[in-house]
C-alpha positions in Angstrom: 35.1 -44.1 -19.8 33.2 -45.3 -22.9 30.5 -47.1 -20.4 29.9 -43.5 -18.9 29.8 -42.0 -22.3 27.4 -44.0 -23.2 25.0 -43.7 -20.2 25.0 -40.3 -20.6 23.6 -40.2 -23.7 21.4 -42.8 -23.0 18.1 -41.3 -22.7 18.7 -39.6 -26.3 19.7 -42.8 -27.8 16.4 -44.3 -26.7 14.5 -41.4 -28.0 16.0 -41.7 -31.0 14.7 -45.3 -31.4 11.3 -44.8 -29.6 8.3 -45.7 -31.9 6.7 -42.3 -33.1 2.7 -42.5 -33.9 -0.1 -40.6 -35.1 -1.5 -38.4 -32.2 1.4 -38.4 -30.0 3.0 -34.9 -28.4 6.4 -34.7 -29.1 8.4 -31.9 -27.8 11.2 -30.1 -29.8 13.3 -27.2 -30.1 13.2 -24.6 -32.9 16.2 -24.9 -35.3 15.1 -23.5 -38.5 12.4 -20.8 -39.3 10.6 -20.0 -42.9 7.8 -18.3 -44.2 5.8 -21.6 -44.3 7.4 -23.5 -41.5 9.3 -24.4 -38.6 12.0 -27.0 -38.2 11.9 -29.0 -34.8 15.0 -30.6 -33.4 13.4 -34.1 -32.0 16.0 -35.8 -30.1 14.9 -38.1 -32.9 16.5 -39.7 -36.2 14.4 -37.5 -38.3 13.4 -33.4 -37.8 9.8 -32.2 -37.3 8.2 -29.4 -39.6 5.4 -28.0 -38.5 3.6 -25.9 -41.6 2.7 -22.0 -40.5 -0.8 -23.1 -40.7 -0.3 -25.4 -38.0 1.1 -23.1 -35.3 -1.9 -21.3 -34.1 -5.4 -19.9 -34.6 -4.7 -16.3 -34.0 -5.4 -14.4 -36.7 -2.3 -11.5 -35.6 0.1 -14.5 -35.4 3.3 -13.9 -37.2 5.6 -16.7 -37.6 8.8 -14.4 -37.8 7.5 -12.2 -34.8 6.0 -15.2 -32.7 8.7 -17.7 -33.3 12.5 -18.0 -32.6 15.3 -20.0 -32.8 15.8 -22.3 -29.7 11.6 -21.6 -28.5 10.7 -25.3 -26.9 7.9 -26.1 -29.2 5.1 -28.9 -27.9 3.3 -30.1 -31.0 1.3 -33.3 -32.3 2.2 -35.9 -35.0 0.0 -35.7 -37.9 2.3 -38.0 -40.2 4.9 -39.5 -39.2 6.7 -39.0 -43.0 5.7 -35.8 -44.8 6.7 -37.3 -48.2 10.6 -35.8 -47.1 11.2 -37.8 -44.6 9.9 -35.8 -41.5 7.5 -36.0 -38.8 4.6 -33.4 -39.9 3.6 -32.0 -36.5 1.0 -29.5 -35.5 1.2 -27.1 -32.4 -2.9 -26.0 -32.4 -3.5 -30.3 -32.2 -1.1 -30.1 -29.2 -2.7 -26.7 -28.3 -6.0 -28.6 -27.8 -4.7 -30.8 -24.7 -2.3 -28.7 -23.5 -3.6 -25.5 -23.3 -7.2 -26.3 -21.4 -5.2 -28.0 -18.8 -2.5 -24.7 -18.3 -5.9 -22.3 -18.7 -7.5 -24.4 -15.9 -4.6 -24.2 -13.5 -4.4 -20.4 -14.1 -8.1 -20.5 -13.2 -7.6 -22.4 -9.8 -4.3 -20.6 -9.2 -6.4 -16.9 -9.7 -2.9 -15.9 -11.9 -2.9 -12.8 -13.4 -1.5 -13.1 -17.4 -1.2 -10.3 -20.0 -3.0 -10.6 -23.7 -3.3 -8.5 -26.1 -6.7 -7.3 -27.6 -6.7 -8.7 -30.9 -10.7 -8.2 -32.1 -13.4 -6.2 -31.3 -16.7 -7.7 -31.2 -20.3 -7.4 -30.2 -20.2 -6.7 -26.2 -16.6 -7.4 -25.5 -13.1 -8.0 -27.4 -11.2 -10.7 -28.0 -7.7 -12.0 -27.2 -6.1 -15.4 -27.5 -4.5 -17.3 -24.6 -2.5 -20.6 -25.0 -3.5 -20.5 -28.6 -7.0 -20.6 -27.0 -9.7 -17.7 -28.4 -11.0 -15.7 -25.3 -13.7 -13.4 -24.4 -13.4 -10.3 -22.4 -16.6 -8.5 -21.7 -17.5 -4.8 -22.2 -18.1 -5.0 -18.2 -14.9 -6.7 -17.7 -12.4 -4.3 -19.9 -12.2 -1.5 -17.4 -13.8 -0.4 -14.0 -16.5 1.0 -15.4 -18.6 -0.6 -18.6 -17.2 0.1 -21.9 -20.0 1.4 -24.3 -20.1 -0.2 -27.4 -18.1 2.4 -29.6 -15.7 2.6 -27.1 -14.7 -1.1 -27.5 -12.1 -1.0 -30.6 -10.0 1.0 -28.4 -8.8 -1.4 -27.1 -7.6 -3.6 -29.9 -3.9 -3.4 -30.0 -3.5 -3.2 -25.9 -1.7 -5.2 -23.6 -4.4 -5.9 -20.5 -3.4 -7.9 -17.1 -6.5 -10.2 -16.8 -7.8 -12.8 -15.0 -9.8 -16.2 -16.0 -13.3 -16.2 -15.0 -14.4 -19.5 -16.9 -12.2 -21.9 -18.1 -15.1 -24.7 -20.4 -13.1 -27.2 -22.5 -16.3 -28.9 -23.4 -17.8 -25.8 -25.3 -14.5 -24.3 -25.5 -15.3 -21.5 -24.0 -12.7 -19.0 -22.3 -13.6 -15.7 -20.6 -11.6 -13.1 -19.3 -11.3 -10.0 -17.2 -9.4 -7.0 -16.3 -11.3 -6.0 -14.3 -10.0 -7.3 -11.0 -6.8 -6.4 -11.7 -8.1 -2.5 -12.2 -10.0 -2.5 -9.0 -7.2 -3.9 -6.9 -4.9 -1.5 -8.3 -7.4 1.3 -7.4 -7.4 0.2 -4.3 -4.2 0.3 -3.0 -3.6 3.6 -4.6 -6.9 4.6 -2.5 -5.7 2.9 0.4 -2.5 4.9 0.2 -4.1 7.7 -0.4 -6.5 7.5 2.8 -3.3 6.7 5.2 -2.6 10.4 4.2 -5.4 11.7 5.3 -6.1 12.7 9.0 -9.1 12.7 10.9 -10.0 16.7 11.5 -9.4 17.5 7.8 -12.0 19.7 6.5 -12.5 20.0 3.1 -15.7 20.2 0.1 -16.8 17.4 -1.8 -19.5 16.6 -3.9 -22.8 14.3 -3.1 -22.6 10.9 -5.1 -25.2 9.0 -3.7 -28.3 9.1 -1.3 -29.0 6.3 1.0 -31.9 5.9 3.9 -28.9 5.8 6.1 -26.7 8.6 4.9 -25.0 10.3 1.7 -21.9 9.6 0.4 -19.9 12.4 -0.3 -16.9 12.1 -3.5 -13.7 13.9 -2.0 -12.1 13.6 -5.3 -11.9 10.8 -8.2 -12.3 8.1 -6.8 -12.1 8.5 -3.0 -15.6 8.7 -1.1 -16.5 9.1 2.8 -20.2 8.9 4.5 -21.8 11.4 6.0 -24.1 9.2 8.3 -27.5 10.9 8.5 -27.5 11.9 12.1 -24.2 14.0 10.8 -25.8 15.9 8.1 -27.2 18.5 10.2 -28.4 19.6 14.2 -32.3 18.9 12.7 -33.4 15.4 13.0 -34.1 14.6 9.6 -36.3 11.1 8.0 -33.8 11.3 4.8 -31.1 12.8 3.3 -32.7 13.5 0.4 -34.9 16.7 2.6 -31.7 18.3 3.1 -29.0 17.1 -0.4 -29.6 16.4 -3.6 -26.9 14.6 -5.6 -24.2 16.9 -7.5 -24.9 19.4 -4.7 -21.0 20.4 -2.8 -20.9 20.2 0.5 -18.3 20.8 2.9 -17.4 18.2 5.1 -15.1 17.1 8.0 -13.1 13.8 8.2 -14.5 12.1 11.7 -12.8 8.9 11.6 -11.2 6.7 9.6 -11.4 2.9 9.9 -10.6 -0.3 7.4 -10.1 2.2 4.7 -13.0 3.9 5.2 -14.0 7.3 5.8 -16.4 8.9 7.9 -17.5 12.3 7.4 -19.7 14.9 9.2 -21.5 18.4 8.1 -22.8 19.1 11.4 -19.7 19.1 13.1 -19.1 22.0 10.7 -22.5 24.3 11.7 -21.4 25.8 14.9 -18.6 27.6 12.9 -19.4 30.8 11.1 -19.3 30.5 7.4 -17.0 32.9 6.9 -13.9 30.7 9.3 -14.6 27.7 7.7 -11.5 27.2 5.4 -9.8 23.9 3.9 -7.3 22.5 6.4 -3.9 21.7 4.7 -1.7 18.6 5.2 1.2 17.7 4.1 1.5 14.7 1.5 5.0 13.1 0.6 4.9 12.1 -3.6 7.4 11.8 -5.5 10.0 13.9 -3.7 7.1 16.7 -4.2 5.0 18.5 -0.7 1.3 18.4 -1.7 -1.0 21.3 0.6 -4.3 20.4 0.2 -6.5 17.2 -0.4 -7.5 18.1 -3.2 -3.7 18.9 -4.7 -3.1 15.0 -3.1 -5.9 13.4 -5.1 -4.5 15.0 -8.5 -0.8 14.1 -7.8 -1.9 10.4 -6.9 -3.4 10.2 -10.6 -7.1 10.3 -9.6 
């Protein structure tokens, strides 16, 4: 019985003897927290302290907030004997090794992680990761480009990002919520075209004009093409001879393939002005019957 006492603490018994050095990562568990410090339960003969100056580089970290009792705590010897008898450890040494290599595998694995805006600079904000300053550019903060006086907005908020470049040698670290936006938008669109059936005829308003066609926005967001040979019964060399962006049109839904959909004003010129009206379907949300597309696209959020 004493034999199998004795293996099992084994492994603890040899960590308590190993030979501690300068530069080593030592991993410990919080037992104590103070204003100035942290108290590290070794596995070892002696505790490690590891000063509040030590723990990170973020300016917003908070020792009380950040830090708590039974947190597994990575950190590197700086002494191995304070001047009490403890190992002097600090977690930004550790942060160094360890971070870069958990920041690249979050770049390889394409993982979404949430940080929280802690700056605003020039061009972008900036938010720490792994201990590890980031940079997330004004292009990359929301769909669109954040102008510049837009930017401290965001300092305080929580945004799901991505890692676009992960460069230990310049230690350089940039970010983006972008792609997190755009596939949310997505699927919201997606859902929001699998509601809509082809025969629907309803206005929108001309975004864009191409050599091959306009594009016609159906509401915030969600935008069909009216090819140029279904813009009207007159052959026509470009769009721009019949629309003009910003101009409303009224438009029917022709097809609708891989999310996309195609729209037609010709189909609409045989009938007489006066019998065109907005079709109505019938769109499930929320326990609530939406009547028109345009009642859909404002229930959906866009």
């Amino acid at each position: 019985m004493a034999e199998e006492t004795m293996n099992d603490f084994k492994d603890e018994i040899e960590r308590s003897f190993r030979k501690v050095k300068e530069g080593d990562i030592l991993e410990g568990v919080v037992i104590d927290i103070s204003d100035t410090e942290i108290t590290l339960d070794l596995k070892y003969y002696t505790q490690g302290i590891i000063k509040v100056s030590d723990m990170s580089d973020d300016p917003k970290f908070s020792i009380h907030r950040d830090v708590h009792i039974g947190d597994e705590v990575s950190a590197t010897v700086i002494s191995t004997d304070d001047g009490n008898g403890n190992i002097l450890l600090s977690k930004k040494e550790a942060n160094q090794v360890l971070a870069w290599d958990k920041l690249k595998e979050l770049l390889d694995n394409e993982t979404y992680v949430d940080v929280k805006v802690s700056e605003a600079v020039k061009s972008g904000c900036v938010a720490y990761l792994e201990g590890i300053r980031g940079f997330i550019p004004a292009s990359k903060l929301d769909l669109q480009y954040v102008e510049e006086d837009k930017i401290p907005e965001y300092v305080g908020k929580t945004l799901k990002v991505k890692l676009i470049t992960v460069d230990q040698e310049n230690s350089k670290l940039v970010m983006s919520a972008r792609e997190f936006l755009k596939e949310k938008a997505d699927k919201e669109r997606a859902e929001m075209i699998s509601n809509v059936e082809v025969g629907l005829v309803t206005e929108g308003v001309v975004e864009s004009l191409q050599n091959y066609g306009a594009f016609v926005n159906l509401g915030n967001g969600m935008t069909g093409l009216v090819h140029i040979s279904q813009i009207c019964n007159q052959r026509i060399a470009h769009p721009s001879s019949v629309l003009k962006v910003g101009q409303k049109v009224k438009v029917k839904v022709t097809a609708i393939k891989d999310g996309k959909l195609s729209l037609s004003m010709k189909a609409l010129e045989e009938i007489a002005a006066t019998e065109i009206t907005e079709e109505k379907i019938e769109f499930k949300s929320e326990g609530e019957a939406t009547t028109s597309l345009a009642d859909m696209l404002r229930k959906a959020g866009f």
